[in-house]
CHARMM internal coordinates of N, CA and C (Angstrom, degrees):
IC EDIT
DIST 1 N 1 CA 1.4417
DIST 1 CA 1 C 1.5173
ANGL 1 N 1 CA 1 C 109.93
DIST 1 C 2 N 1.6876
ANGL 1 CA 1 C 2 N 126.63
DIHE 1 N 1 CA 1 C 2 N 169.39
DIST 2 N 2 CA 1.5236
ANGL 1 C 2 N 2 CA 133.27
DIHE 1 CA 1 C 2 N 2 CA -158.74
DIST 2 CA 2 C 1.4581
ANGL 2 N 2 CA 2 C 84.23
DIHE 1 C 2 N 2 CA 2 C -98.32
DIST 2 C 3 N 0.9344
ANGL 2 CA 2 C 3 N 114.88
DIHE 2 N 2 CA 2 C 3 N 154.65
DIST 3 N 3 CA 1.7002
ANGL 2 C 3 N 3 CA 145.15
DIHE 2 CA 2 C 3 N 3 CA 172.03
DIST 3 CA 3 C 1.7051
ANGL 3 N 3 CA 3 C 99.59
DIHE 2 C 3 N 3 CA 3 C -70.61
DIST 3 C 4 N 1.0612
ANGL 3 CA 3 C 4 N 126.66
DIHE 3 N 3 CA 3 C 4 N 146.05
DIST 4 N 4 CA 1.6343
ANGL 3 C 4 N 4 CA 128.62
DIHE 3 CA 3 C 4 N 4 CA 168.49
DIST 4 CA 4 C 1.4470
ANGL 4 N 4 CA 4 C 110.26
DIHE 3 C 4 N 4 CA 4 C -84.23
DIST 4 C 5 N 1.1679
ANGL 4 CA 4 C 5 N 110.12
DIHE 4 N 4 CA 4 C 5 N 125.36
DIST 5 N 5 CA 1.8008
ANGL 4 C 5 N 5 CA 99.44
DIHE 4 CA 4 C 5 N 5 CA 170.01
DIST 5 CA 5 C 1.2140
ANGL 5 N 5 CA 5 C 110.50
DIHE 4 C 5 N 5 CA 5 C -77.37
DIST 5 C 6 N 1.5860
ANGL 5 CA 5 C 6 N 124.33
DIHE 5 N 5 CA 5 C 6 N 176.16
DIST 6 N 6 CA 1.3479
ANGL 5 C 6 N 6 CA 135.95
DIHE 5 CA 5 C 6 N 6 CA 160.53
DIST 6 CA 6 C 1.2475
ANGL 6 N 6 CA 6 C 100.44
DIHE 5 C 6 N 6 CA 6 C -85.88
DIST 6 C 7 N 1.4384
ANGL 6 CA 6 C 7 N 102.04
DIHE 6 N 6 CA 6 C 7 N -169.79
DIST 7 N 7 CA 1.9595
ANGL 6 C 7 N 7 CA 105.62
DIHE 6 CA 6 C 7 N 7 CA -155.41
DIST 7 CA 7 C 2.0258
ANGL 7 N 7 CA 7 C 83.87
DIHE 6 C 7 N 7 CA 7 C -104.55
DIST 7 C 8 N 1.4236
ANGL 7 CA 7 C 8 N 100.16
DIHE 7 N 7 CA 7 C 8 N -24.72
DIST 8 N 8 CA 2.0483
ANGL 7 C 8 N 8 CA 99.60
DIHE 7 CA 7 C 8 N 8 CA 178.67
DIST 8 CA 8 C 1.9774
ANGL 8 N 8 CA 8 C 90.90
DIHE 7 C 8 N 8 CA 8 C -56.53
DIST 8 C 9 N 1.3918
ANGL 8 CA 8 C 9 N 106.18
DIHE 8 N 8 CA 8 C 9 N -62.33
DIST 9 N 9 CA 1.5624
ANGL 8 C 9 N 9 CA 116.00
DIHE 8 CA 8 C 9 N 9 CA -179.22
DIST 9 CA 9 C 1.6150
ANGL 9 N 9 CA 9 C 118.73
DIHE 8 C 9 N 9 CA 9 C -17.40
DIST 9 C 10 N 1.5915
ANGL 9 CA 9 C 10 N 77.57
DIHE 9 N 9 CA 9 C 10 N -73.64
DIST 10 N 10 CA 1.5171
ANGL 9 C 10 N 10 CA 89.76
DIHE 9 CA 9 C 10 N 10 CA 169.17
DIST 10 CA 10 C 1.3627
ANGL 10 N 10 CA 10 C 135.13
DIHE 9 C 10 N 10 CA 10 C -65.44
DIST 10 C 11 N 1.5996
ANGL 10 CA 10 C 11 N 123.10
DIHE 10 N 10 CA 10 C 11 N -32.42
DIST 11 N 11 CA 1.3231
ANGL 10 C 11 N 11 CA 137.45
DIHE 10 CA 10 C 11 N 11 CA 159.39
DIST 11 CA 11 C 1.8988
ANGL 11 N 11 CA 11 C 111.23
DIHE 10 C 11 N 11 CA 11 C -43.80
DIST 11 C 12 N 1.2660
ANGL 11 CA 11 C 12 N 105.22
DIHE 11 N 11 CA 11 C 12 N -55.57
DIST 12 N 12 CA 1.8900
ANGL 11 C 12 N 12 CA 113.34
DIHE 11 CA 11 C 12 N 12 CA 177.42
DIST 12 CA 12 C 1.5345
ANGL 12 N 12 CA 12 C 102.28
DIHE 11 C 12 N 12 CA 12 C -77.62
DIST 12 C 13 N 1.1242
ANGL 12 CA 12 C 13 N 169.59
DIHE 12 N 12 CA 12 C 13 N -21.45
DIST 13 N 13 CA 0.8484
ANGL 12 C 13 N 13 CA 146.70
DIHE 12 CA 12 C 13 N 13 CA 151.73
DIST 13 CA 13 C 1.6070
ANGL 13 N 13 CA 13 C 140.85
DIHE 12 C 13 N 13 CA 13 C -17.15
DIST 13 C 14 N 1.6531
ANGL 13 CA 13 C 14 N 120.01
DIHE 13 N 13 CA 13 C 14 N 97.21
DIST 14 N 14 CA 1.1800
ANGL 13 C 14 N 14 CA 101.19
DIHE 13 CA 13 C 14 N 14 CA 172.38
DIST 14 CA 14 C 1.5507
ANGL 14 N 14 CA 14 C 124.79
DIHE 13 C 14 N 14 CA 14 C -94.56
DIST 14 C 15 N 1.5433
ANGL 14 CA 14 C 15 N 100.80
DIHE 14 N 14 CA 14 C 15 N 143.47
DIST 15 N 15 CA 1.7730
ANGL 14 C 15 N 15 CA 75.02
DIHE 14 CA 14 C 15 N 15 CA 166.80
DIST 15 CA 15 C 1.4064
ANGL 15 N 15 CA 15 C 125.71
DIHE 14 C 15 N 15 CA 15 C -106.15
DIST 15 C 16 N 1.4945
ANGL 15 CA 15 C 16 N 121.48
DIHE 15 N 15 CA 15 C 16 N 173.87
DIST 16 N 16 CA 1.6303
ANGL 15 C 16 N 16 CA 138.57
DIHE 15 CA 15 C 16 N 16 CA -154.59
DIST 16 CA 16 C 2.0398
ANGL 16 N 16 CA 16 C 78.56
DIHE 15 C 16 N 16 CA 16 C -76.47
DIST 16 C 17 N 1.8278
ANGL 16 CA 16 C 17 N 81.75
DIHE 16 N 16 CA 16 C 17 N 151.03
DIST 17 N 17 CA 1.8825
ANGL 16 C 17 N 17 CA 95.43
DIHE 16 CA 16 C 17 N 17 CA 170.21
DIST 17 CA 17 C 1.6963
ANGL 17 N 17 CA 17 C 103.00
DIHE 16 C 17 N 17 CA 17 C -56.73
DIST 17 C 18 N 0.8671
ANGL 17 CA 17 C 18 N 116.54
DIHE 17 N 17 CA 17 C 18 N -29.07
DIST 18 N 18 CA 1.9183
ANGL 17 C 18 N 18 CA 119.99
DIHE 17 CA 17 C 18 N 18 CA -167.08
DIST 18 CA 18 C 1.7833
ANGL 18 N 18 CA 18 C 90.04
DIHE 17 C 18 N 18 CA 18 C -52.46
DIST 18 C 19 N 1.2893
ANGL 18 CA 18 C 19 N 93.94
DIHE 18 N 18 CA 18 C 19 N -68.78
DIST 19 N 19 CA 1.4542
ANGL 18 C 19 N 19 CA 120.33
DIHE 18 CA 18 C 19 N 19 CA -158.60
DIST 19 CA 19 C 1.9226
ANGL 19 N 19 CA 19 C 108.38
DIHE 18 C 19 N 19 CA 19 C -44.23
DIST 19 C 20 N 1.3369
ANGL 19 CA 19 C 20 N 99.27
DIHE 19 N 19 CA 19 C 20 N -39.39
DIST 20 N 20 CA 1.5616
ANGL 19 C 20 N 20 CA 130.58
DIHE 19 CA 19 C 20 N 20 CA 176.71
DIST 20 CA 20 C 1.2002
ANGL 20 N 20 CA 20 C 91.48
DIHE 19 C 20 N 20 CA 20 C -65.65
DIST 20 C 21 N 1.3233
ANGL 20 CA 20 C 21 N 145.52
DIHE 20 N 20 CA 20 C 21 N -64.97
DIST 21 N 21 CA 1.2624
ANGL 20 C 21 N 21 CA 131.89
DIHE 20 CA 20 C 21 N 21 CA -135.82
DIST 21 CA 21 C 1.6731
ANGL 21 N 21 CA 21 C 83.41
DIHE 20 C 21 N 21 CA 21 C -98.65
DIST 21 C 22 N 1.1340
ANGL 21 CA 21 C 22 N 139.42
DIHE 21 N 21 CA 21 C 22 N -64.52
DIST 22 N 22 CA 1.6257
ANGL 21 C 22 N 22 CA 132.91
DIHE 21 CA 21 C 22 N 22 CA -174.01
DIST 22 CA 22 C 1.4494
ANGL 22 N 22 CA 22 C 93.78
DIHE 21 C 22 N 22 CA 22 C -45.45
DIST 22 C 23 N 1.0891
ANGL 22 CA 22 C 23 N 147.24
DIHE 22 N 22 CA 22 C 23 N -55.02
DIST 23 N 23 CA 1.9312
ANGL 22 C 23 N 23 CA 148.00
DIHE 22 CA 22 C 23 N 23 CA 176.86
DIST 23 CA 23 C 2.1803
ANGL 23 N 23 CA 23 C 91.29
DIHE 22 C 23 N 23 CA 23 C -28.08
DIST 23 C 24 N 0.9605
ANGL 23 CA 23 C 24 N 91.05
DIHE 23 N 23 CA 23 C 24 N -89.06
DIST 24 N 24 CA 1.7041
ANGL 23 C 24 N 24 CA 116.44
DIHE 23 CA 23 C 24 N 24 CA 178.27
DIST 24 CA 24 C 2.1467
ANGL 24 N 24 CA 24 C 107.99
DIHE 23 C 24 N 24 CA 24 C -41.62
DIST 24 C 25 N 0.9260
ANGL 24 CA 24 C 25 N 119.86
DIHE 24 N 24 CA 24 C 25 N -33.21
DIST 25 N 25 CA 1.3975
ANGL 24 C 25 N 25 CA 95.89
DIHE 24 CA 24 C 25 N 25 CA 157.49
DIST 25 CA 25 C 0.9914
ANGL 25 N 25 CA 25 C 111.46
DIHE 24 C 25 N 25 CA 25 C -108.90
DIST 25 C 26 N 1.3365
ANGL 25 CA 25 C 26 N 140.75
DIHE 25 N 25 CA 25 C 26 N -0.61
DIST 26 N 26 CA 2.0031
ANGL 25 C 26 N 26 CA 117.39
DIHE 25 CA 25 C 26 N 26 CA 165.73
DIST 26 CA 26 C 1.5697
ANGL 26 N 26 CA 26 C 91.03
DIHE 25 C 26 N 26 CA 26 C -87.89
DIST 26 C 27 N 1.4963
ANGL 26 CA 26 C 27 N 149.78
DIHE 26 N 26 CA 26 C 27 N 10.82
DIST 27 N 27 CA 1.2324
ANGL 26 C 27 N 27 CA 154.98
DIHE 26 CA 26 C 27 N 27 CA 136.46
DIST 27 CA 27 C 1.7771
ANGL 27 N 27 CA 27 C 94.00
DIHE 26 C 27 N 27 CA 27 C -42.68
DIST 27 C 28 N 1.3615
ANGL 27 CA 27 C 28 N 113.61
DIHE 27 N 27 CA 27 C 28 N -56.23
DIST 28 N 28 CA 1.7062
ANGL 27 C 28 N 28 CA 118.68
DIHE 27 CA 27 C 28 N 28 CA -159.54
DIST 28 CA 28 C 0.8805
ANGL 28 N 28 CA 28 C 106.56
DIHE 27 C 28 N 28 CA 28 C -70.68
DIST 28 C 29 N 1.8034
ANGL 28 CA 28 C 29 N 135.14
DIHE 28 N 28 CA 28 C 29 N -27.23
DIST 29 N 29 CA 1.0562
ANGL 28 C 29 N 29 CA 145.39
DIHE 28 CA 28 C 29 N 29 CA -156.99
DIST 29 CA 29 C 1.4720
ANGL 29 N 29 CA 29 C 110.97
DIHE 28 C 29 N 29 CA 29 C 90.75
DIST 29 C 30 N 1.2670
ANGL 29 CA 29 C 30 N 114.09
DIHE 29 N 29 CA 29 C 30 N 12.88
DIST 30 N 30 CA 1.5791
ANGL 29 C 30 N 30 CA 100.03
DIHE 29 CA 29 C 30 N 30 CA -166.46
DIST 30 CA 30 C 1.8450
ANGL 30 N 30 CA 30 C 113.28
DIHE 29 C 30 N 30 CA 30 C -78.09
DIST 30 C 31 N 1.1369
ANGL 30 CA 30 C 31 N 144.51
DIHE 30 N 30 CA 30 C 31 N 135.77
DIST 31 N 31 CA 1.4279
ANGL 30 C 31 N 31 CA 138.13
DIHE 30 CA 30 C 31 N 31 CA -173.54
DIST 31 CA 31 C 1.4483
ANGL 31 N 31 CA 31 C 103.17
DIHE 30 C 31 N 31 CA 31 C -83.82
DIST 31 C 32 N 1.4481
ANGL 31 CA 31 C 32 N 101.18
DIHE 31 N 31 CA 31 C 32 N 145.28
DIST 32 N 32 CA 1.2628
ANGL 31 C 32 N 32 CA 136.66
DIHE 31 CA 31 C 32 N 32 CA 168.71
DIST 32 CA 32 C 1.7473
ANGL 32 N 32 CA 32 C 111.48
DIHE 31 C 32 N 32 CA 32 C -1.53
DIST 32 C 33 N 1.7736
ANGL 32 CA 32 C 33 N 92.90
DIHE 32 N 32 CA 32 C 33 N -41.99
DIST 33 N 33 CA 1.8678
ANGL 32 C 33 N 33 CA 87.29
DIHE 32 CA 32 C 33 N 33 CA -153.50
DIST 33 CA 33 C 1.7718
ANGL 33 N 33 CA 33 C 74.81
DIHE 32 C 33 N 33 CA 33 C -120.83
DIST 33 C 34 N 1.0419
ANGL 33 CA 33 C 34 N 120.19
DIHE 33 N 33 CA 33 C 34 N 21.90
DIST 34 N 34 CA 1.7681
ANGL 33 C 34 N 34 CA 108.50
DIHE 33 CA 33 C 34 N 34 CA 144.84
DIST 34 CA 34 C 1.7179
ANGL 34 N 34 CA 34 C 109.44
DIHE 33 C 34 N 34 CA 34 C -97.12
DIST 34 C 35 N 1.1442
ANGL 34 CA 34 C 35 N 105.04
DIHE 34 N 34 CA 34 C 35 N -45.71
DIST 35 N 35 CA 1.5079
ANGL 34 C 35 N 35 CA 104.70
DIHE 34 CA 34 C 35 N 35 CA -176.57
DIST 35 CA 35 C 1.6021
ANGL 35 N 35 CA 35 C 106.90
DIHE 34 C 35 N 35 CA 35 C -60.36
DIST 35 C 36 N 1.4797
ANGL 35 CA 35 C 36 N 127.86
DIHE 35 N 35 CA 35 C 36 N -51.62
DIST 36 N 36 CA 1.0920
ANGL 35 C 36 N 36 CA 131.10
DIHE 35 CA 35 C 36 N 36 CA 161.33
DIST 36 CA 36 C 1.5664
ANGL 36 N 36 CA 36 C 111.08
DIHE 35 C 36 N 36 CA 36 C -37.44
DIST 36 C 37 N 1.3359
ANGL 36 CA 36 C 37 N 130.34
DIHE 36 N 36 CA 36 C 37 N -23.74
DIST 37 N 37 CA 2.0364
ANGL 36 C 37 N 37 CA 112.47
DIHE 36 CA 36 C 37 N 37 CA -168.64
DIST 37 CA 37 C 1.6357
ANGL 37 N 37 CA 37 C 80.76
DIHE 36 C 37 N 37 CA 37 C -110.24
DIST 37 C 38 N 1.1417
ANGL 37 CA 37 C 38 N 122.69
DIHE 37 N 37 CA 37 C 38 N -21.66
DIST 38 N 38 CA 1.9496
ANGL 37 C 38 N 38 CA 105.23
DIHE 37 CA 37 C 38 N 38 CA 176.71
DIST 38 CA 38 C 1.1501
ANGL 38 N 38 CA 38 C 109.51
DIHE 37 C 38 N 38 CA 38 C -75.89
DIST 38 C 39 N 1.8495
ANGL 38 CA 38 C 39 N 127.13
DIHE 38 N 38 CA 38 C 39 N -36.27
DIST 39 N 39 CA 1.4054
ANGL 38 C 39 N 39 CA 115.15
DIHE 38 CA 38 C 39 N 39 CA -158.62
DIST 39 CA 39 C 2.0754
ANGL 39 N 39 CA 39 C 95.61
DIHE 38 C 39 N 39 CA 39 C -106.22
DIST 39 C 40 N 1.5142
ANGL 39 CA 39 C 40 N 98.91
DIHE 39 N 39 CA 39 C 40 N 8.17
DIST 40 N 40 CA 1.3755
ANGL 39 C 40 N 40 CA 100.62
DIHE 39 CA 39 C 40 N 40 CA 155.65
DIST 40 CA 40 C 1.8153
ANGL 40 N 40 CA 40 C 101.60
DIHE 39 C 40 N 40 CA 40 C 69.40
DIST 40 C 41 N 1.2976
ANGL 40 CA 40 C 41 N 122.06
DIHE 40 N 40 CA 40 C 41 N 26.79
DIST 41 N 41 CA 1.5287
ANGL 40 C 41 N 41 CA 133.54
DIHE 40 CA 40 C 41 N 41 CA -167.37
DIST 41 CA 41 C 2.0185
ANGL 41 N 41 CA 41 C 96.33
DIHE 40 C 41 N 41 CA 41 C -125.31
DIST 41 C 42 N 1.1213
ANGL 41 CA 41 C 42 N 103.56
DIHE 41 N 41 CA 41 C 42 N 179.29
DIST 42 N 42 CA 1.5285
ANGL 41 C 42 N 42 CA 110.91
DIHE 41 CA 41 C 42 N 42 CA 170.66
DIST 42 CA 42 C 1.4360
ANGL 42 N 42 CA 42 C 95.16
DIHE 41 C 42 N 42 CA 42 C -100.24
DIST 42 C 43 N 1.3458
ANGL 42 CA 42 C 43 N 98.94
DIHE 42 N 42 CA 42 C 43 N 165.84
DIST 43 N 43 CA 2.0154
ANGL 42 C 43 N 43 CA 126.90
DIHE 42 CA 42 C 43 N 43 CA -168.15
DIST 43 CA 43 C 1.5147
ANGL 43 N 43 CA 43 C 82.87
DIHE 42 C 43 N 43 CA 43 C -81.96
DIST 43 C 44 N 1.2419
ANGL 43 CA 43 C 44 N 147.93
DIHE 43 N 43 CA 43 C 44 N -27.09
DIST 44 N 44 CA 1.4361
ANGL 43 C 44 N 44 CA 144.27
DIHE 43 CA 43 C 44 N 44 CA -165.55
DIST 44 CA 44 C 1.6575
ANGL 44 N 44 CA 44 C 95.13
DIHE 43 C 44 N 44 CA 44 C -85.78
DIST 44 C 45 N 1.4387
ANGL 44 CA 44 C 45 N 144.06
DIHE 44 N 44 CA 44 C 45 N -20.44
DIST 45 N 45 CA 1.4951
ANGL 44 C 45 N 45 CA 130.80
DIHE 44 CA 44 C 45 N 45 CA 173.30
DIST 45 CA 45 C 1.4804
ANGL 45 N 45 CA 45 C 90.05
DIHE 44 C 45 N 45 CA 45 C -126.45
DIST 45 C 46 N 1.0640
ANGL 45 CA 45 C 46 N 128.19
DIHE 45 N 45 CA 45 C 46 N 32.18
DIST 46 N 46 CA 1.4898
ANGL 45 C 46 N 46 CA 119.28
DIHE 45 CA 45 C 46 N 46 CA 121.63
DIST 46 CA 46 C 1.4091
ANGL 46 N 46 CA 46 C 110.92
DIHE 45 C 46 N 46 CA 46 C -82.39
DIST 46 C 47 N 1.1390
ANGL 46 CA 46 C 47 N 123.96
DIHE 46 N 46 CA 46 C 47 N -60.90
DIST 47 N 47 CA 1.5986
ANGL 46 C 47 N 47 CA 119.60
DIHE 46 CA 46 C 47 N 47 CA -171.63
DIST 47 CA 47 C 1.6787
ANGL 47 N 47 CA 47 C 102.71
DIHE 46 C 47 N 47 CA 47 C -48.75
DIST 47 C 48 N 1.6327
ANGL 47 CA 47 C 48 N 107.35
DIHE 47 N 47 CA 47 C 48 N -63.29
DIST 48 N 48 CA 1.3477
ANGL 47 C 48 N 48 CA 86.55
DIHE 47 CA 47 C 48 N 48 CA 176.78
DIST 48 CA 48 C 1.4249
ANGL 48 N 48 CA 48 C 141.93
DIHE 47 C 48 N 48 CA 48 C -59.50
DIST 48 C 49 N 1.1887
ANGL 48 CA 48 C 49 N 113.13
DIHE 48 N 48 CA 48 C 49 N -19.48
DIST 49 N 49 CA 1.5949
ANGL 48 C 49 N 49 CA 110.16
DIHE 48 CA 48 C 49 N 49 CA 176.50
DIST 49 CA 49 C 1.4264
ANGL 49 N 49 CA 49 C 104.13
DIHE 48 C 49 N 49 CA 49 C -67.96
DIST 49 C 50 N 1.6083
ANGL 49 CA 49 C 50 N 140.06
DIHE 49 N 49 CA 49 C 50 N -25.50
DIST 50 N 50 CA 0.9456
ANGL 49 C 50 N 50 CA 134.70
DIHE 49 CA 49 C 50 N 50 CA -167.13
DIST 50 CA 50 C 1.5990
ANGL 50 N 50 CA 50 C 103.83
DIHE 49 C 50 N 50 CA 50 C -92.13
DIST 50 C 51 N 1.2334
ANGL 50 CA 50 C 51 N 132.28
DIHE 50 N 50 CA 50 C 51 N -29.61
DIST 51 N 51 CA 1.2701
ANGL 50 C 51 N 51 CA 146.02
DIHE 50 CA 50 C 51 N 51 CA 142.79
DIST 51 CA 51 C 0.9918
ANGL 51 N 51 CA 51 C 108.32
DIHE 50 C 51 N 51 CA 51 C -23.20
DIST 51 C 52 N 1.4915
ANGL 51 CA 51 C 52 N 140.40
DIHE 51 N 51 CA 51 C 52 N -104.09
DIST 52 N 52 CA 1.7987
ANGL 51 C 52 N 52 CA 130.78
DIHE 51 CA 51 C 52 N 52 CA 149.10
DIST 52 CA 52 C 0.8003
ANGL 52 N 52 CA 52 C 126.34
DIHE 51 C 52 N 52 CA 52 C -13.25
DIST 52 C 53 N 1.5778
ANGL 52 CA 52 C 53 N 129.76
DIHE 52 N 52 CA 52 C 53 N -31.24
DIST 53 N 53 CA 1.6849
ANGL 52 C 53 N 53 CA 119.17
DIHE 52 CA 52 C 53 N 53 CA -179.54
DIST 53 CA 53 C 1.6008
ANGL 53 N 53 CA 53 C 94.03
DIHE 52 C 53 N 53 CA 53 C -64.29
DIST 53 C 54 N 1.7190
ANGL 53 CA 53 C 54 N 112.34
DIHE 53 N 53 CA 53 C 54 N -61.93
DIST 54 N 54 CA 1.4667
ANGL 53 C 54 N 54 CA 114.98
DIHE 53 CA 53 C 54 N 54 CA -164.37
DIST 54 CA 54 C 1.8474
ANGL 54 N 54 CA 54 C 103.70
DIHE 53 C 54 N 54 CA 54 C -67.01
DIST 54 C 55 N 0.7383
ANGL 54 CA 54 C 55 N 117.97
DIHE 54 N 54 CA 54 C 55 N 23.69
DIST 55 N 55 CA 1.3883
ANGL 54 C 55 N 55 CA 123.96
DIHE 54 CA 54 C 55 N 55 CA -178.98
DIST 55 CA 55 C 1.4534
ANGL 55 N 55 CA 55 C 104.11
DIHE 54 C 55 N 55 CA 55 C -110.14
DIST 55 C 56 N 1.0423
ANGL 55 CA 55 C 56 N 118.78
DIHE 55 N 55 CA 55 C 56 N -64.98
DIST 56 N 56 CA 1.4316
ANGL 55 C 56 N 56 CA 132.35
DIHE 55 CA 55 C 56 N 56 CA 177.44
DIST 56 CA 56 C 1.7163
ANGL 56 N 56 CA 56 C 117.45
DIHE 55 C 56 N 56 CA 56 C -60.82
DIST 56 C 57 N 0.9032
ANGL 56 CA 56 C 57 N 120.53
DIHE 56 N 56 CA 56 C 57 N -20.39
DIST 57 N 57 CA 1.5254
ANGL 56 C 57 N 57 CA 139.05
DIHE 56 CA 56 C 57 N 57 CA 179.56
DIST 57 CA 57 C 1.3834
ANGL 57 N 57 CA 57 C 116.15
DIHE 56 C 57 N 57 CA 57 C -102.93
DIST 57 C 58 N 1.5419
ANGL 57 CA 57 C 58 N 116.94
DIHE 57 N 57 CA 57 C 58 N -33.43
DIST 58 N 58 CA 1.4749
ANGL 57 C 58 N 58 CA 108.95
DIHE 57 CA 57 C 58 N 58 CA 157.04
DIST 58 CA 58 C 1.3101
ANGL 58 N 58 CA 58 C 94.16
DIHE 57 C 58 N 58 CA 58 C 109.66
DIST 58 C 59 N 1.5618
ANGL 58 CA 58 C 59 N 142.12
DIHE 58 N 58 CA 58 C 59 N 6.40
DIST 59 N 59 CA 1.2153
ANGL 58 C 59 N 59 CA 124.03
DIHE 58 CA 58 C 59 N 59 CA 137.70
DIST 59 CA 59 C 1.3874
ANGL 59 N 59 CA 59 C 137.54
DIHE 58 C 59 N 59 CA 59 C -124.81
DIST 59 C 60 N 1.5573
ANGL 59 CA 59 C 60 N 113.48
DIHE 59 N 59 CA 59 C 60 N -153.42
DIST 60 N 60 CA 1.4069
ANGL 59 C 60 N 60 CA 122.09
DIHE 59 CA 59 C 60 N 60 CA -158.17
DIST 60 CA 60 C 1.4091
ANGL 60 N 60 CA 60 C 135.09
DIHE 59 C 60 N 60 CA 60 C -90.42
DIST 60 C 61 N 1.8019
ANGL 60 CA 60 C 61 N 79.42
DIHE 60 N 60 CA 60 C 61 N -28.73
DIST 61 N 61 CA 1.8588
ANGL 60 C 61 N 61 CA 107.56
DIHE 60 CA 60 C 61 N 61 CA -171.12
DIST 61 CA 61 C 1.1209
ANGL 61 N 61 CA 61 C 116.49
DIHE 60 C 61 N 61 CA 61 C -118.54
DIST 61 C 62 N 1.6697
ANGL 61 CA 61 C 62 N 122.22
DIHE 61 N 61 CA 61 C 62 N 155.55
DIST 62 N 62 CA 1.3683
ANGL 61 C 62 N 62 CA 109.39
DIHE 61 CA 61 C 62 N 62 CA 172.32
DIST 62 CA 62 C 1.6511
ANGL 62 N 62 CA 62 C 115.48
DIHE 61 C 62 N 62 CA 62 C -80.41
DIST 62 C 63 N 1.6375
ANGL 62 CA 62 C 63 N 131.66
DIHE 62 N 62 CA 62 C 63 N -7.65
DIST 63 N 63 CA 1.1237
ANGL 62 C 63 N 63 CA 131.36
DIHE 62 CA 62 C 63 N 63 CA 173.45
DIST 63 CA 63 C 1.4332
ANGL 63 N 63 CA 63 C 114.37
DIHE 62 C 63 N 63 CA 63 C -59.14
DIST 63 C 64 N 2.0551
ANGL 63 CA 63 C 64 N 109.23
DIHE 63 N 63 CA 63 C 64 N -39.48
DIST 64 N 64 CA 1.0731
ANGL 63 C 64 N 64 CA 133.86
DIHE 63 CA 63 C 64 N 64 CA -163.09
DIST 64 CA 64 C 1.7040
ANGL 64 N 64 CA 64 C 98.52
DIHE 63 C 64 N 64 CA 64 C -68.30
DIST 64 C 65 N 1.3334
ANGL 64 CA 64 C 65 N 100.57
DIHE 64 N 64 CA 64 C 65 N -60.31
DIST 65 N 65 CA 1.5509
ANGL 64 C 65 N 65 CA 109.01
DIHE 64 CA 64 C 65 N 65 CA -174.23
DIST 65 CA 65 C 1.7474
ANGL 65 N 65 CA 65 C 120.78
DIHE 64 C 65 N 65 CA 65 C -55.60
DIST 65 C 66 N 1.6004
ANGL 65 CA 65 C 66 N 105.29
DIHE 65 N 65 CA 65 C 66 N -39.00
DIST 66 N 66 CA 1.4568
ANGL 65 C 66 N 66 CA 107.09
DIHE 65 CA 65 C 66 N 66 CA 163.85
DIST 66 CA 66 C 1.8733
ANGL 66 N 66 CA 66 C 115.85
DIHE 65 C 66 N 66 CA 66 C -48.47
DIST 66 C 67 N 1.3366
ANGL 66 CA 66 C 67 N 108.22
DIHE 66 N 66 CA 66 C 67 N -73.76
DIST 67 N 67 CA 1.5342
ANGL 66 C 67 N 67 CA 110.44
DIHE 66 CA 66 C 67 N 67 CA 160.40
DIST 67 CA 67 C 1.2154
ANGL 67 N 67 CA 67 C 127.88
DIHE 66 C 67 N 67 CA 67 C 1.20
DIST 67 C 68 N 1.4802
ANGL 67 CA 67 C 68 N 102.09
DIHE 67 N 67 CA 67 C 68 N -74.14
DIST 68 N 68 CA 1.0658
ANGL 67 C 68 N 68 CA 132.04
DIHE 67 CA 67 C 68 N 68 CA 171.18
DIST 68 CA 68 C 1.6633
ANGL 68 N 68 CA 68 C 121.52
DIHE 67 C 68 N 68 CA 68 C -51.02
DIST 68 C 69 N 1.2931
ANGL 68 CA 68 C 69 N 96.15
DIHE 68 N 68 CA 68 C 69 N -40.78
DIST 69 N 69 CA 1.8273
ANGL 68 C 69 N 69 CA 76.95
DIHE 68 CA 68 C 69 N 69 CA -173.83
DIST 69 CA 69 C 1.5003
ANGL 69 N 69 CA 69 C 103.20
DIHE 68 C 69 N 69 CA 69 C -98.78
DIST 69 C 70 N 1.7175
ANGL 69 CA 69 C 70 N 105.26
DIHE 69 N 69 CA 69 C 70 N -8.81
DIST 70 N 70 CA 1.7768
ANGL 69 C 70 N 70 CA 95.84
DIHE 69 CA 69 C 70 N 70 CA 158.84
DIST 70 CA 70 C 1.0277
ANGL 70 N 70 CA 70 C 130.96
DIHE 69 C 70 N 70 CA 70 C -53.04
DIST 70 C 71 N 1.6996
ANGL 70 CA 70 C 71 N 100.52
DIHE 70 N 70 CA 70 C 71 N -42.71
DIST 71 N 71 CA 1.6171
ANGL 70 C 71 N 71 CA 115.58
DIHE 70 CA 70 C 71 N 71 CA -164.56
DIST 71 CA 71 C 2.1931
ANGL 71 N 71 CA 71 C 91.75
DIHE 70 C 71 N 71 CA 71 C -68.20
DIST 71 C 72 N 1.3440
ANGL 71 CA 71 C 72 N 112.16
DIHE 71 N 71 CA 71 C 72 N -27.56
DIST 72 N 72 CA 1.6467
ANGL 71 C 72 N 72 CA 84.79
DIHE 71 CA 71 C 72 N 72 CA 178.72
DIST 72 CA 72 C 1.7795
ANGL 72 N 72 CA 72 C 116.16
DIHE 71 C 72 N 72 CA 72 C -122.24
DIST 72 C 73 N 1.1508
ANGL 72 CA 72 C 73 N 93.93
DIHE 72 N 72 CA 72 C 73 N 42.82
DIST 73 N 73 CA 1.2855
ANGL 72 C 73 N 73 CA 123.89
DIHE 72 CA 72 C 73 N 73 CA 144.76
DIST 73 CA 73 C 1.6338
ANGL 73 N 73 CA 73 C 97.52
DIHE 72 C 73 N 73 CA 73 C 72.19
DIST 73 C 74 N 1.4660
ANGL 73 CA 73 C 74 N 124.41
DIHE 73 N 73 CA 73 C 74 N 39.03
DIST 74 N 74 CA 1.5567
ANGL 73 C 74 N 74 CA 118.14
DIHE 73 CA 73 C 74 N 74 CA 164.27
DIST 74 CA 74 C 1.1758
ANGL 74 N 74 CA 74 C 119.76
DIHE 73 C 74 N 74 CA 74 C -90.21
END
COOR INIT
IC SEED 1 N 1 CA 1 C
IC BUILD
């Protein structure tokens, strides 16, 4: 099993440009297997990168995780 971060952990965390740019079109609304044929990847590491995003940030949801990367300005 993954180790828990602290909330400092999670506070320093940057994320990869990939990660940034999948953040910014489910912002557009675009689904999984559109972002997957633009960033030229499978709909399965879209989900996962967003999996790690909410992992790395300390939550559960993708509403939560949007919030979240508003609130630090990606």
């Amino acid at each position: 099993m993954g180790s828990v971060q602290t909330e400092t952990e999670c506070l320093d965390f940057q994320p990869s440009d990939k990660q940034i740019e999948i953040v910014k079109m489910v912002r557009l609304g675009m689904s999984y297997q559109e972002i997957a044929e633009a960033l030229f990847v499978s709909s399965r590491t879209v989900r996962r990168e967003i999996k790690r995003l909410k992992g790395e940030v300390g939550v559960t949801t993708l509403p939560a995780l949007l919030a979240d990367v508003t609130r630090r300005g990606w």
